[in-house]
VOLUM-765493 format. One record per atom (N, C-alpha, C, O): x, y, z; residue in one letter. Coordinates in steps of 0.02 Angstrom, whole numbers, plus 50000, padded with zeros to 5 digits. Example, Ala and Ser with C-alpha at 12.3 -4.5 7.8 and 13.67 -1.06 7.14 Angstrom:
506604971650390A
506154977550390A
506604983550390A
507124983450423A
506424988850354S
506844994750357S
506455000250394S
506705005750402S
//
This chain:
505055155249720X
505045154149648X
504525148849631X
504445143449659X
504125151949568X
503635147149555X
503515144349511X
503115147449475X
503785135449478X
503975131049420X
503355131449384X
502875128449408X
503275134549327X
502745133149293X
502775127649247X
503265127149210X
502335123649246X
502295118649188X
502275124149105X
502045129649090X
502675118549069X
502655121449006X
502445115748968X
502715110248977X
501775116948906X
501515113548873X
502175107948835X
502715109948812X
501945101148839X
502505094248831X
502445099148760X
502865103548753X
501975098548713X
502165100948619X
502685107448610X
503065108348563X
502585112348675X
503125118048669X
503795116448690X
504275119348665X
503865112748727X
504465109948763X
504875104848705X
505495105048709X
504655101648666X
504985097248609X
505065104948546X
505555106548512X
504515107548549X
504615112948498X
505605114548510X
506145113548482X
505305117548570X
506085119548603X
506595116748604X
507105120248601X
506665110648606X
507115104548603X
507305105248532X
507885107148524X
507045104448490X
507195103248397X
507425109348371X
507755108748319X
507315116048395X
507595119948378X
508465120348379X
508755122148328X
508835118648443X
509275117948460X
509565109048449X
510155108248432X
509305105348454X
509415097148461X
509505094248391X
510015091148377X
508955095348340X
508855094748289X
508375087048293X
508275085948353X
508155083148262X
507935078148269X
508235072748315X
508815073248295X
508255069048352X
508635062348372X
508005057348377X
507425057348399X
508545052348338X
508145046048324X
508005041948415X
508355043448464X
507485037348416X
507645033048467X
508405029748468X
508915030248433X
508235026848518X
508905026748554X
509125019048510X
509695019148487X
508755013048498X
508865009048449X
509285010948377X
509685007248348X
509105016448362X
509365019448288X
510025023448284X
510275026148235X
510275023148365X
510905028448375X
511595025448409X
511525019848433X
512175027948413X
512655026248441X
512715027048524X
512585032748544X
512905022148575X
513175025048634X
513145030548627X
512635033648644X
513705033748598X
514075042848626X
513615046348596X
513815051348566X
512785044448595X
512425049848584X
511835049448633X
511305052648637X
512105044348670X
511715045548742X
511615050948774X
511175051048817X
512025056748761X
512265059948834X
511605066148793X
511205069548825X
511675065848711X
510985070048683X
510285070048736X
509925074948736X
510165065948768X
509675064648814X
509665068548872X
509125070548894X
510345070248905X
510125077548927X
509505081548935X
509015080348971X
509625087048890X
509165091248883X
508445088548875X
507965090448908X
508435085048839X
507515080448848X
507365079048913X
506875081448942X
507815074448940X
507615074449013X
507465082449054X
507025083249096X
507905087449032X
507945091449079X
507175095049056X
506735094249098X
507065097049021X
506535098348963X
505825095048993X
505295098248999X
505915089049007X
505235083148997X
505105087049088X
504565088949111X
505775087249123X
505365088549210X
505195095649211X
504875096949262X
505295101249169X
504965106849158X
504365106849131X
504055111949147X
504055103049094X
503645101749058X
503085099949106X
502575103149116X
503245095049131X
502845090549183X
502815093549258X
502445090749298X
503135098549277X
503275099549349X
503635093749394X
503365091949446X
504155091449376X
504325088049412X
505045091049434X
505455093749397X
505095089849515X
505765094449544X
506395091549528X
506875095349521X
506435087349523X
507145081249538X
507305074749500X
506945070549529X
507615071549452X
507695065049422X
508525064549441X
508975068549455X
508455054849430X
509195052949425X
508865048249359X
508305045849351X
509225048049332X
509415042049280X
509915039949229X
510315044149209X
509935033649207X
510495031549185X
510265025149131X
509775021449128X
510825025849095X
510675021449030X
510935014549050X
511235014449104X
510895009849023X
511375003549038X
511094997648974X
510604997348936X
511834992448989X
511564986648930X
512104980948975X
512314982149032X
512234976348946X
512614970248977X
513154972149002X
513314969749057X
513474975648980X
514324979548992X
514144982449062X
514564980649103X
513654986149087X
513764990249116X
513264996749123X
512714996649096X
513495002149161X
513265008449156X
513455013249092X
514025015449089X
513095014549055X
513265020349006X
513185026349020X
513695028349049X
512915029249017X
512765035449058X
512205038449103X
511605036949099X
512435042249140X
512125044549203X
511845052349198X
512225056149169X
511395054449216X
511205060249209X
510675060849281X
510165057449286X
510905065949333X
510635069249387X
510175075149374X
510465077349325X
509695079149383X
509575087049371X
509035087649424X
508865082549454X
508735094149439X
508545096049482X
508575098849547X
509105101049568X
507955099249587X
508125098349645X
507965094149704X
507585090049679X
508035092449771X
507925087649811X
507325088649830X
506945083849826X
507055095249858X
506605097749900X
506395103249867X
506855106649844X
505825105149858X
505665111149838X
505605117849874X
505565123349846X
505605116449945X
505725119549988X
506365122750003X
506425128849997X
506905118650024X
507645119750006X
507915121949967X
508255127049970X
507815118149919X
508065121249857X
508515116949822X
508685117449763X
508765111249875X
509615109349867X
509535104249819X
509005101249811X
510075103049783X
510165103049700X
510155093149708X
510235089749759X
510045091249652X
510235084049677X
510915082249646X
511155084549595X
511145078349681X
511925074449643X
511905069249633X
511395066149647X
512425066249606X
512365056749587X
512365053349655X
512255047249658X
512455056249700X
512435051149766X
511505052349812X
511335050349867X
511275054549783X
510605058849812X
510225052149790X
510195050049732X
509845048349860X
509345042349865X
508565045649857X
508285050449882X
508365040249807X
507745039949784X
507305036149809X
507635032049842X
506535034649817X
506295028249826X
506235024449753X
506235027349699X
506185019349760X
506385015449685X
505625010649672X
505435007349624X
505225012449756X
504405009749768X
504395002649724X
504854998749734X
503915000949680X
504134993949686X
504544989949640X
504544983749640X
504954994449593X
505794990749592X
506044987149642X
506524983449635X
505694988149700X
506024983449754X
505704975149707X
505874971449661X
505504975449725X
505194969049679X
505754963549633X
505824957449634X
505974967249607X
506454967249543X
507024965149593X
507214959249594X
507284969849632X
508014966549668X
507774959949710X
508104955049728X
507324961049715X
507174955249796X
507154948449748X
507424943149764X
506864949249698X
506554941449643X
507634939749632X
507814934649662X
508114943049600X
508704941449627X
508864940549665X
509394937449660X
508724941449706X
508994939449784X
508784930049797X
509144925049793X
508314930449807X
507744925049781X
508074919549737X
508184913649750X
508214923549675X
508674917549635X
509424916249670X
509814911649656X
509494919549702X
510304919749736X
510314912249789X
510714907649797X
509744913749813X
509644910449870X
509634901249842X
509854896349871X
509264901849769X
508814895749746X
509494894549722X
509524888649703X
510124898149713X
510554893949657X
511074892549716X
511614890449697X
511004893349778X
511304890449823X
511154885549849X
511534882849890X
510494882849831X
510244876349874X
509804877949935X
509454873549961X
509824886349964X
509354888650013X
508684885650016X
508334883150059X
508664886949953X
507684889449933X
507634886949875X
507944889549829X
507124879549863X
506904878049800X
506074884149801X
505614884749841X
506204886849747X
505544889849703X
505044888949709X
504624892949729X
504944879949684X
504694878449655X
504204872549720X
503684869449710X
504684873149791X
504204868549856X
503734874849898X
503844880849905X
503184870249923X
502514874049931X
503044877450033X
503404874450074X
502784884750027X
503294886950063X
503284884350130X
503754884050170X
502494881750142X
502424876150215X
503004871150235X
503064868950292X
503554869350170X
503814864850165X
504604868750226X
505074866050255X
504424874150222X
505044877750249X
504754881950332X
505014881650388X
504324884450318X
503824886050372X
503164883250386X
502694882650346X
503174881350454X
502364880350484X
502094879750513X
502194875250554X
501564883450514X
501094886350485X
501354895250414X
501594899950446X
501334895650380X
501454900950339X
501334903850362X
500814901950390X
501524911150384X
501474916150403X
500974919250388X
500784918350330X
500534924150435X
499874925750429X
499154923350376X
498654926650361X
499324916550357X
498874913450352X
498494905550358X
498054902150331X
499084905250425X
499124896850433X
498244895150431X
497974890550401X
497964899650467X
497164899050457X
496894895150424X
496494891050447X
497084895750340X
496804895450280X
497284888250248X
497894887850238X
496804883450238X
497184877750220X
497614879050124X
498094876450095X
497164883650111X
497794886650036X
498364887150045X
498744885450000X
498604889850105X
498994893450120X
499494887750099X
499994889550068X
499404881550112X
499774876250103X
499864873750018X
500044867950006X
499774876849983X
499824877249919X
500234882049884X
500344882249823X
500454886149932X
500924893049887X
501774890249881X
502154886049906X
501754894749841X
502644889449821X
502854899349818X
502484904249824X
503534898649808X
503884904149802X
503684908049713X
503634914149708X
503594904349660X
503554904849595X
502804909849593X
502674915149564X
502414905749634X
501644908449635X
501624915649642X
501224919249613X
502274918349699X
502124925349746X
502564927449691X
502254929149640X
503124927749686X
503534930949653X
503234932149571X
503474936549535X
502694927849550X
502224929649460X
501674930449486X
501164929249454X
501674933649579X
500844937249573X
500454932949556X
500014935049517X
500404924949576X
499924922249569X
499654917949621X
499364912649611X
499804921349688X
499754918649732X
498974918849766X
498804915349814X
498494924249726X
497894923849778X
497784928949819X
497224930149842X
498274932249830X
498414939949869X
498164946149868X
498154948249810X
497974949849907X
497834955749882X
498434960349855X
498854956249838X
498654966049843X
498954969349848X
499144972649910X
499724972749930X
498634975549939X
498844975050027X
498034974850059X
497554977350030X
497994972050114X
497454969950141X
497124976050175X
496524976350184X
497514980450193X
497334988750196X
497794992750191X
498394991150190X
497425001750185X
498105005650203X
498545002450231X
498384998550276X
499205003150214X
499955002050273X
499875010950316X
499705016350293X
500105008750387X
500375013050421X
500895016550404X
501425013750421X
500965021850375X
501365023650344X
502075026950397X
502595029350376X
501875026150459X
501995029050527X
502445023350560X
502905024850599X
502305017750545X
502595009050574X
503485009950560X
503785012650514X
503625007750596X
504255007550608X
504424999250635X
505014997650639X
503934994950651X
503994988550639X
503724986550595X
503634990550549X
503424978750589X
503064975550524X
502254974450577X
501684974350555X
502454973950638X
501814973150669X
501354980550662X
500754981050653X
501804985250669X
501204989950671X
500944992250606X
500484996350598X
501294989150560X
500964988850468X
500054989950463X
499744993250422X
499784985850520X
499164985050498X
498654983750577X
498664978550611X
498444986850584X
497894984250649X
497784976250655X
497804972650605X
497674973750721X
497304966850756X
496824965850718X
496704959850718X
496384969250677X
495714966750642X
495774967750571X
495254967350538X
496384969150539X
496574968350481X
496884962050472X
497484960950464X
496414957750474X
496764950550438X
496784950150358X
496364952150318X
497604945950344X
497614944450271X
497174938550243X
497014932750259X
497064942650196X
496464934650163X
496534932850084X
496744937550051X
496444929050060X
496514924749987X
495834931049948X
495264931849970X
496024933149911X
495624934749859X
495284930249799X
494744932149775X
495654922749767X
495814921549735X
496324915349768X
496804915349806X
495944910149734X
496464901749730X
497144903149714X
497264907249669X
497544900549741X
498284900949735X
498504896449671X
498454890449659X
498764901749639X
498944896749554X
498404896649492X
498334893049442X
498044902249519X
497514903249469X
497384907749412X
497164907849354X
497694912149470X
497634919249394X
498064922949436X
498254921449493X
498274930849382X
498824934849399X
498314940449439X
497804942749414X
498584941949505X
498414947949543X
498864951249580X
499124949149632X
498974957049550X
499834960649571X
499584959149661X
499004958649681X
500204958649702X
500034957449766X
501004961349772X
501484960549735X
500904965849843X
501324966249873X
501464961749909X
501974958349907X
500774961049964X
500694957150018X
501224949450005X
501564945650040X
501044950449937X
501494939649932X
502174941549928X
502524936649940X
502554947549915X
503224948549909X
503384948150003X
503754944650037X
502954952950018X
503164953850097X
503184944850124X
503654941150138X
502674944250121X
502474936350151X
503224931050137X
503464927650182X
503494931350070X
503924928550050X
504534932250088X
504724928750136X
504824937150082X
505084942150135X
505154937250200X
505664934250215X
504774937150221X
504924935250293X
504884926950299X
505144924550349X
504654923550263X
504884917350256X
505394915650246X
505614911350284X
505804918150192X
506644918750169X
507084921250253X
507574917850268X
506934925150286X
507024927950342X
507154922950406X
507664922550440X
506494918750412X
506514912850467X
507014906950408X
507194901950440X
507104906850378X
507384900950327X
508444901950349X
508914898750371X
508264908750323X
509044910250337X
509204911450399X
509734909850425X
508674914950431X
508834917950510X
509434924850479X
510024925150494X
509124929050441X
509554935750436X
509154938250400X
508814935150359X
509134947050416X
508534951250397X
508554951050316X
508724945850288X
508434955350287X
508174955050239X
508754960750214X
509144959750167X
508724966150249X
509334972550218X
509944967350211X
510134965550155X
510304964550279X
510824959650253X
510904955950216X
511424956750185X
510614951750202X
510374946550139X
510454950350091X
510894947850057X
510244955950064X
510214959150002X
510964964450005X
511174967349954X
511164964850046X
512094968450049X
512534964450023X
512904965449975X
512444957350074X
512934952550044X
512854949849981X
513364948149951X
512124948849948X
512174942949900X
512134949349839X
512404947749786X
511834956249842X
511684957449802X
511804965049789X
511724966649730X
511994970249833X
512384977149839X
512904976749840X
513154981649814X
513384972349863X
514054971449873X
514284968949821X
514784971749798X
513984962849783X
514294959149739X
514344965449670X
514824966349633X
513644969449669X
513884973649597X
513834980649600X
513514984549565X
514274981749659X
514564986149680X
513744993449682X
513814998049641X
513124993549726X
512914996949733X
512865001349816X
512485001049865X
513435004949798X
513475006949879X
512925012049905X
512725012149963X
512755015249866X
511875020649894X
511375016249891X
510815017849870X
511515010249912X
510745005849891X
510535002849947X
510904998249964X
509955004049991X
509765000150044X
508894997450036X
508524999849993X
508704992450081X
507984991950072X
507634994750130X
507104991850143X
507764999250164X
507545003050213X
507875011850206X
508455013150191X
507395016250219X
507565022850241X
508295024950319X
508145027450373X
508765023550305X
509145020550347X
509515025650356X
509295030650327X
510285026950400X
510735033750402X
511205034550351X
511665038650351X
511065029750298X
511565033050225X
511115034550205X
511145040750209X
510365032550171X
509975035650145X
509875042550153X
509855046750108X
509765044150251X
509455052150263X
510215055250261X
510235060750287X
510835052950235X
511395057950243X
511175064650161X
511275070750162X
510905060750104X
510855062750060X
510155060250023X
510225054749997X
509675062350017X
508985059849980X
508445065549965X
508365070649999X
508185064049922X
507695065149884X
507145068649924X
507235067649984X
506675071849913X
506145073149956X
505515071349883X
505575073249825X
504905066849916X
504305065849877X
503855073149884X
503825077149931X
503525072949821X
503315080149797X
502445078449778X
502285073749742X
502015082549806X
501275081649751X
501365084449697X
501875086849673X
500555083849668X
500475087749619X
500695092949598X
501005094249546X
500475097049653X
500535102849672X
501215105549709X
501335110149749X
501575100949678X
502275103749702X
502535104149786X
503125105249802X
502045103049830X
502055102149894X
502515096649927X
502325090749930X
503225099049956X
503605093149952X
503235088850041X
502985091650090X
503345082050028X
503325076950077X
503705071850089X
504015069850040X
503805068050155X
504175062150144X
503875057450197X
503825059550255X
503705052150184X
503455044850215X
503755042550264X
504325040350253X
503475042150335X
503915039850389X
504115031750405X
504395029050453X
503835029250344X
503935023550351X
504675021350351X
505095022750309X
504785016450423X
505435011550411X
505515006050429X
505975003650463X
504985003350403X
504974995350411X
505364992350337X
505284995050282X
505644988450343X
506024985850251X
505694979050245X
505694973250265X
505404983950203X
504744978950133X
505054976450076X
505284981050042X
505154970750053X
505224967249997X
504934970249934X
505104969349875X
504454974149959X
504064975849913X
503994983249873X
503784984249816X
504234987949919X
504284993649909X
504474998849959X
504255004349976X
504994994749975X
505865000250021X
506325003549991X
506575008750012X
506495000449929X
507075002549919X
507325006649892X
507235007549832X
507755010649929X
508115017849901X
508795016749898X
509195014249938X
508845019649831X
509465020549756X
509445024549722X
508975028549724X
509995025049674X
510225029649641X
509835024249554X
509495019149550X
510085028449510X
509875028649448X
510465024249431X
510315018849406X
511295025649444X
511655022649439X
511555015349452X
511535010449414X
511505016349539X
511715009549561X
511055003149527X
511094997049519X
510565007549517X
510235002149486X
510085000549422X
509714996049402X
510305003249401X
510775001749322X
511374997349323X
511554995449267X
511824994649388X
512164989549391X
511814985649395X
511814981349351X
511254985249458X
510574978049454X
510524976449385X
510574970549366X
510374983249327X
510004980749282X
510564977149220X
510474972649180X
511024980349229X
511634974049188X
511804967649199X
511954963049161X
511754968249249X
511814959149292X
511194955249278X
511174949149288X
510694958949255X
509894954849251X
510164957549159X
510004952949121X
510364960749138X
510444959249048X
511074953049034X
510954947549011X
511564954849049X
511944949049049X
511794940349058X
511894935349024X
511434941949137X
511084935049170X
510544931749121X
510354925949134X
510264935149063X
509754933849039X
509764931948958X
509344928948924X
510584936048937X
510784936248886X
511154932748859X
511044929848805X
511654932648891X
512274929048866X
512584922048919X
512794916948892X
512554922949004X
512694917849033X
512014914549043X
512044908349045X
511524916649049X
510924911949053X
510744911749096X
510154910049095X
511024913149168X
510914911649245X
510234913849271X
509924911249318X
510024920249224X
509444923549260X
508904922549217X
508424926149229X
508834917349156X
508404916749102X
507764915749131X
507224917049105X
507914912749196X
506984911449234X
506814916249269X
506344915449308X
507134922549265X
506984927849282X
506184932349235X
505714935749258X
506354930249167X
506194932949106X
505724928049100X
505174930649105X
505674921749093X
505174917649060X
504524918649088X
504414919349148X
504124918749047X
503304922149048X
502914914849094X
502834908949078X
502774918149145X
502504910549195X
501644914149175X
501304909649150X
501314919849179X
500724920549168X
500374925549110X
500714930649108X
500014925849080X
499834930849031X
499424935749064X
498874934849090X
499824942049060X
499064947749080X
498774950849024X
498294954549034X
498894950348989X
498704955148922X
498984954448855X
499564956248845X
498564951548798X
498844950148742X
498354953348680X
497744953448672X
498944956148636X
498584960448555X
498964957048521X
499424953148534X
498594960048451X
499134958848400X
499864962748399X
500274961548355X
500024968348459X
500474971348435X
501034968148494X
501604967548473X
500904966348558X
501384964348583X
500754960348656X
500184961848674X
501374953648685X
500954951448757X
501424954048805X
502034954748797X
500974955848868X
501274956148943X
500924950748981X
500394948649005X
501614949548970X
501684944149054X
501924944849111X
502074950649125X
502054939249165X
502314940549227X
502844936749231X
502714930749230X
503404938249236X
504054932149240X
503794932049330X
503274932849363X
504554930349343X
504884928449420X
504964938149434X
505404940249397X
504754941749462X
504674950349481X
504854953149446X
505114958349466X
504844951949380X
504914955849307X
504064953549253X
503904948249226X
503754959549256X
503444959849165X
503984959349123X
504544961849124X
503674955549084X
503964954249014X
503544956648953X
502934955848956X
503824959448897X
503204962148858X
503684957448769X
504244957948743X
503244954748759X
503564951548677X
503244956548634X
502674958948641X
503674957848589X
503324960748543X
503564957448483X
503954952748489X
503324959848409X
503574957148347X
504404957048335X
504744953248300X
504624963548383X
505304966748374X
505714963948414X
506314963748402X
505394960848478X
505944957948522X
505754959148585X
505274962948586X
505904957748630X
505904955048702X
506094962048746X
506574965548733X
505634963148798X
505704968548862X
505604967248910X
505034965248920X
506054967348968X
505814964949037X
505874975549087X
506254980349089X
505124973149120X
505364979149178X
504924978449224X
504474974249230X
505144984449271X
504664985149320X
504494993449341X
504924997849334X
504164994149354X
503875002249379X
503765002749462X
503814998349503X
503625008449469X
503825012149528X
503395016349549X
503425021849522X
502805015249611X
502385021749611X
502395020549689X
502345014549703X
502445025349749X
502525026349795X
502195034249821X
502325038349864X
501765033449773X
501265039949742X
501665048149767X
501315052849747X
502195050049799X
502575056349767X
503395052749764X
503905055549784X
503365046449734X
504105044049706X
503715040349641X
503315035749652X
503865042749573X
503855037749517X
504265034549478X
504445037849430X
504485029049483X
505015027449438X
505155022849385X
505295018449426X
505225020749345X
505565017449276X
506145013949273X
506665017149280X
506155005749259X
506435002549257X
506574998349182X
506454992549198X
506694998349131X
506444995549075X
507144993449024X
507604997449011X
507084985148994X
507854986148950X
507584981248900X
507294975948912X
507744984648830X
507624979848774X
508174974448770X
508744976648778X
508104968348760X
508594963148759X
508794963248686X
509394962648678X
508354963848623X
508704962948566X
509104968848549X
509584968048511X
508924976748579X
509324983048577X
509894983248610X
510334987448607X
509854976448654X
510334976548724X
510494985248756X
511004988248773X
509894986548752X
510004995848803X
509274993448860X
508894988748851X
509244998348919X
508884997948969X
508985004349008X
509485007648992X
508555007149062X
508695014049088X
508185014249134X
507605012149131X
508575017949189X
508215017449249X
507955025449256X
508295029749229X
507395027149289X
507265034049295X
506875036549358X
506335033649365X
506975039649389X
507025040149468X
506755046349482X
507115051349487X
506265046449488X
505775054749512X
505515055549583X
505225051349617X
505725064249603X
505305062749661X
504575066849657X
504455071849691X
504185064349615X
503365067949612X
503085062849567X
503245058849523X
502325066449619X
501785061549590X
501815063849510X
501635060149465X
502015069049501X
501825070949427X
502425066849370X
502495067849309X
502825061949414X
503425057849368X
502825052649317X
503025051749260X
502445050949327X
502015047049278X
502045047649212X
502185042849175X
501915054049190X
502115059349112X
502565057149111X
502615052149075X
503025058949141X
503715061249121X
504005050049088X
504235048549033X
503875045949137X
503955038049117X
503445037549035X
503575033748988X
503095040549036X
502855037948977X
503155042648926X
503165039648872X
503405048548918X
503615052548901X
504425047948870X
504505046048812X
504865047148918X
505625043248910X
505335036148858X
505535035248800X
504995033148880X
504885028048848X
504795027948778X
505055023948739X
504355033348763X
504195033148688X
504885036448648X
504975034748589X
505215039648671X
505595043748658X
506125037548652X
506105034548598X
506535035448694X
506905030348696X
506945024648634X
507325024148585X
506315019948662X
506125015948623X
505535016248541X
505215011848513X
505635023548527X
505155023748481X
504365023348484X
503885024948448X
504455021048534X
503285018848521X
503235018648630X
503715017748667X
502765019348644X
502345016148698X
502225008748702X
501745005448681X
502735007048732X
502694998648756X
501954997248801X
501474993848782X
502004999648844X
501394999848918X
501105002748913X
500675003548956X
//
């Protein structure tokens, strides 16, 4: 069987015939969430995309959940609410909590240069900068980093075989200077937290941060709950694939559900909203981009986007055949996670967004 894309203008045609208008999601009640349905189902016909999970959420909680598709295009087999996604670098997003978990225990100040905890810093004791990075720097991408210093082995099953003997990491850029998205500084931080605690990184994030809000499909590695039930990544061209990588990256491991990370994302609305705990989560440490219509910044592993209307924190997801969507208005108090397995999920995120929130934020 062969999914044809159907033009996005015929596909809403189709939608309004039956749907009738629906306002963004700002202008509507909860119990007309579930109207979202069919758009979603609609938007991955449109786009060619095989498989989504996603789910609505605000401070309370999960609102609703919506699965469709399929896993594999090959197979055939359908996805369900328990079916693992890559969430690519949403990892980001859980790990910067984790991070604060650690800092509100007394573990890990933020804000000391990380030599102060390790030394020499990890793959760059070389470089006397190196002695200048604080946790705040890596976590708002302002550490100097590349994004990754080369291809990753996508084949590595440790962290050593990530990268060849003659792939050394190097400073692009003064530490504390300007914003340069960097994986590399999440990983780096990753394994500093690691020698600090002396416990991996999957554990650390079970105890302080899957367990506590209840996300049981959620790991930061491709692991044996993940392959009991998951997703398969898809090209363009509909060609399904999947990444042998199983090393667990801080940066872009982690596989979940739409659900379970829609609990992350209530605990980061609440934390930010009403108890306050996670407010330095949100606060704008660097400017990347400013109009008259709204600025993006870089919190602690959240963009933040101000606009005239009010306040957005998220993060995105490209693992180039996993795309995903992380995004929650604080003055709407709504947010929604969206979980694809194809490169062609790109559309489909800008597609939810406008739809959702009325306009194109990003």
């Amino acid at each position: 069987m062969t999914r044809r894309r159907v033009p996005l203008q015929v596909a809403w045609a189709l939608l309004g015939c039956f749907l009738g208008v629906i306002p963004h999601v700002s202008a509507q009640s909860v119990s007309a969430l579930a109207a979202y349905g069919p758009i979603l189902d609609s938007l991955m016909l449109a786009e060619g995309v095989p498989g989504i999970s996603f789910a609505f959420f605000n401070r309370e909680g999960v609102l609703w959940e919506h699965v469709s598709g399929i896993k594999n295009m090959q197979t055939r087999e359908l996805v369900g609410p328990e079916t693992v996604f890559e969430a690519a670098s949403i990892s980001k997003a859980v790990f910067s909590l984790l991070l604060q978990s650690l800092a509100s225990d007394g573990v890990l100040d933020l804000t000391r240069p990380l030599v102060d905890y390790v030394d020499p810093v990890p793959s760059l004791g070389y470089d006397p900068r190196s002695r200048l990075l604080t946790s705040q720097m890596l976590l708002s991408h302002q550490g100097g980093l590349p994004n990754w210093r080369t291809r990753i082995n996508l084949d590595a099953s440790t962290y050593g075989e990530l990268f060849g003997p003659q792939d050394t990491l190097r400073f692009v850029a003064d530490p504390g200077e300007e914003y340069r998205y960097s994986g590399e500084g999440f990983v780096l931080l990753q394994r500093v937290i690691e020698v600090v605690t002396a416990e991996a990184l999957g554990s650390l994030a079970e105890s302080r941060v899957f367990q506590p809000l209840g996300m049981p499909r959620t790991r930061f590695s491709f692991d044996e709950v993940a392959e009991q039930d998951h997703a398969v990544g898809h090209a363009r061209d509909g060609q399904p694939n999947k990444f042998g990588l199983r090393v667990t990256l801080a940066s872009s491991t982690l596989h979940t559900t739409a659900a379970d990370l829609a609990r992350f994302g209530a605990r980061l609305a609440e934390g930010v909203s009403q108890r306050g705990d996670l407010a330095a989560l949100i606060e704008p440490r660097v400017t990347v981009e400013e109009h008259d219509e709204a600025r993006l910044s870089w919190g602690l592993g959240l963009g933040v986007i101000d606009t005239r209307t009010g306040r957005y924190f998220f993060h995105g997801g490209n693992n180039v055949i996993f795309i995903a969507d992380f995004i929650y208005g604080v003055e709407e108090d709504l947010g929604y996670v969206l979980l694809t397995n194809s490169a062609n999920g790109t559309a489909m995120v800008t597609a939810v967004e406008e739809r959702v929130f009325g306009r194109r934020l990003r």
